[in-house]
C-alpha positions in Angstrom: 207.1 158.3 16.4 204.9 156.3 13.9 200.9 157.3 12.6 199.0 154.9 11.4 195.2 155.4 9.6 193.2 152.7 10.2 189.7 152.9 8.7 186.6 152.6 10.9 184.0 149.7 10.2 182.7 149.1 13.6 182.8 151.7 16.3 183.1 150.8 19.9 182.8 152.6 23.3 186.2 153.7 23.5 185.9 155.5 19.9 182.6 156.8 20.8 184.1 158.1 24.0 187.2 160.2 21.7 184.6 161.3 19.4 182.4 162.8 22.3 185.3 164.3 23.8 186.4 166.4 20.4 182.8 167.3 20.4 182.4 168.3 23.4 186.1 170.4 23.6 185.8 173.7 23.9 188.7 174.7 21.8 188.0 172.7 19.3 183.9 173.3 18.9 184.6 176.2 16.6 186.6 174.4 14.3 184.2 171.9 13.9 180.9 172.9 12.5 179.2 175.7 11.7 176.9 178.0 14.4 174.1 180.3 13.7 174.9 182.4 17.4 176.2 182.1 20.9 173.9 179.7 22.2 174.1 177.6 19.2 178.3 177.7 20.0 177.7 177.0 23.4 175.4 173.4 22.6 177.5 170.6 23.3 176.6 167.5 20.8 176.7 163.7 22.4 177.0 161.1 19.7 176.0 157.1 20.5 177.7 154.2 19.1 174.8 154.1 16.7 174.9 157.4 15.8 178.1 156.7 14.7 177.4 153.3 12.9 174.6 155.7 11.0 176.9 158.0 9.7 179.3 154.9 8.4 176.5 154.8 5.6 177.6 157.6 3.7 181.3 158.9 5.2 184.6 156.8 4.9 186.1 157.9 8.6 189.6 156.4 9.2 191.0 157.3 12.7 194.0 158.7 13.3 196.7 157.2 15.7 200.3 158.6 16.6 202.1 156.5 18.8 199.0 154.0 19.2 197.3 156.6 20.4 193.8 157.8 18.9 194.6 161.4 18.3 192.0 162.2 15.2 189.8 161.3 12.7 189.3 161.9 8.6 186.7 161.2 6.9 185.4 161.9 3.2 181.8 162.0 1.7 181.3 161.1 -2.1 178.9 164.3 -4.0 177.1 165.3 -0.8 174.5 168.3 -1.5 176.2 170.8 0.0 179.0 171.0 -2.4 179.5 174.4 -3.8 180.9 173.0 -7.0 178.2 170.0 -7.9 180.9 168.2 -10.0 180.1 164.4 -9.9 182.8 162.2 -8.7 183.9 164.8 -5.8 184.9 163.9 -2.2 184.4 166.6 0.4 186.2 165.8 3.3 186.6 166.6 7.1 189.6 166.5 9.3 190.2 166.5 13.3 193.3 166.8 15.5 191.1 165.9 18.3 194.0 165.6 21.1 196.9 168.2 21.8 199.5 165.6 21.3 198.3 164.9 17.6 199.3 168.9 17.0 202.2 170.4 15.2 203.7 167.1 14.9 203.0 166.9 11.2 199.8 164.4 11.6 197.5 166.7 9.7 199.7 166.8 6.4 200.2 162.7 6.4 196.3 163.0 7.5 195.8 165.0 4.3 198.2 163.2 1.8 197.0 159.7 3.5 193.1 160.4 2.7 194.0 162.4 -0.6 195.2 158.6 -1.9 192.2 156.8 -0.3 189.8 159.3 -2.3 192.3 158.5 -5.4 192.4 154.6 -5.1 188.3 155.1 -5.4 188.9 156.9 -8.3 187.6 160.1 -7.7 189.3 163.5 -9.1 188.1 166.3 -7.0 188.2 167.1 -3.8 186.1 170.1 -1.6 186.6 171.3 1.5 185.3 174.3 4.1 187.7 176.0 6.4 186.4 178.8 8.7 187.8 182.3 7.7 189.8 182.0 11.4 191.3 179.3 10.8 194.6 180.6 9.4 196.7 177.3 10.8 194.3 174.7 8.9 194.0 177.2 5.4 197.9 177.5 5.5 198.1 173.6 5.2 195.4 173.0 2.8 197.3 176.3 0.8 200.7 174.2 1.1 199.1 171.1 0.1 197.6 172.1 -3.3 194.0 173.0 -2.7 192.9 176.6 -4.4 189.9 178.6 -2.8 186.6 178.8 -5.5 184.6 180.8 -3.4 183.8 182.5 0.4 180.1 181.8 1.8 179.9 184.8 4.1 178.2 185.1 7.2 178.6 181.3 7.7 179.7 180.4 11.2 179.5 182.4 14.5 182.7 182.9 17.1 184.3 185.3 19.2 181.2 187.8 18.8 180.9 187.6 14.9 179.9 185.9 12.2 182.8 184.4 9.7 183.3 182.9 6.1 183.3 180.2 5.3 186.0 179.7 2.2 185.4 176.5 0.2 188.3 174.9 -1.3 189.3 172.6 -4.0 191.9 170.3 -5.7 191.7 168.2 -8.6 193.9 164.8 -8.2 196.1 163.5 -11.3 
């Protein structure tokens, strides 16, 4: 059982097609990104290769592959403007377990550590994240792994009939 991060510089068809699949699965779609209602839930989003190349331009995405499989992706911005701390020098990053067999193997803690010494080697010291007030699995990890909650954005993100926080997260590196 071996996971390897491999950092994307050129995406091709196959990563496209993983990408759209994570977008497009239902279970996951919740986790993802924010939605304002139902219908908004319901809209499945289809990225190109060159949407993808685009968004190259300001994230560092490494892909995340468990027994040479793709199974996720990371990815960090550097001060993006939604920040709810606007510290210079922080990374806000984003993680997905997009297949089933990348789950509750561990992945999403060496995911975590992995990216946490990327964002390090760059020589940034904080770190911010968003995790959906449902999302008990995800704030349990980011809980174990250091990161402290600064604040809750309420009313952020629609599911199961209702509109949840979303709690923004933080940890300083030494």
């Amino acid at each position: 059982m071996t996971t390897q991060f491999i950092l994307l510089t050129e995406p091709t068809i196959p990563i496209v097609e993983a990408f759209n699949r994570w977008e497009s699965n239902p279970f996951l779609i919740p986790f993802t990104r924010p939605h304002k209602n139902k219908e908004e839930l319901e809209n499945v989003a289809v990225i190109t290769e060159e949407d993808l190349s685009k968004r190259l331009e300001n994230h560092h995405i490494y892909l995340i592959y468990h027994d040479g499989k793709l199974v996720g992706e990371m990815n960090y911005m550097v001060d993006p403007g939604h920040l709810y701390k606007k510290e210079p020098g922080t990374a806000w990053i984003g993680i997905t377990i997009g297949e089933q067999e990348g789950r509750d193997k561990g992945i999403g803690v060496k995911a975590m550590q992995y990216i946490e010494d990327q964002i390090k080697k760059q020589g940034l010291k904080r770190i911010e994240l968003g995790v959906f007030e449902f999302n008990m699995q995800a704030q349990k990890l980011y809980h174990k792994l250091g990161y402290q909650e600064i604040a809750r954005l309420e009313e952020f993100t629609y599911w199961q009939g209702k509109m949840w926080a979303d709690i923004r997260m933080e940890k300083y590196l030494m």
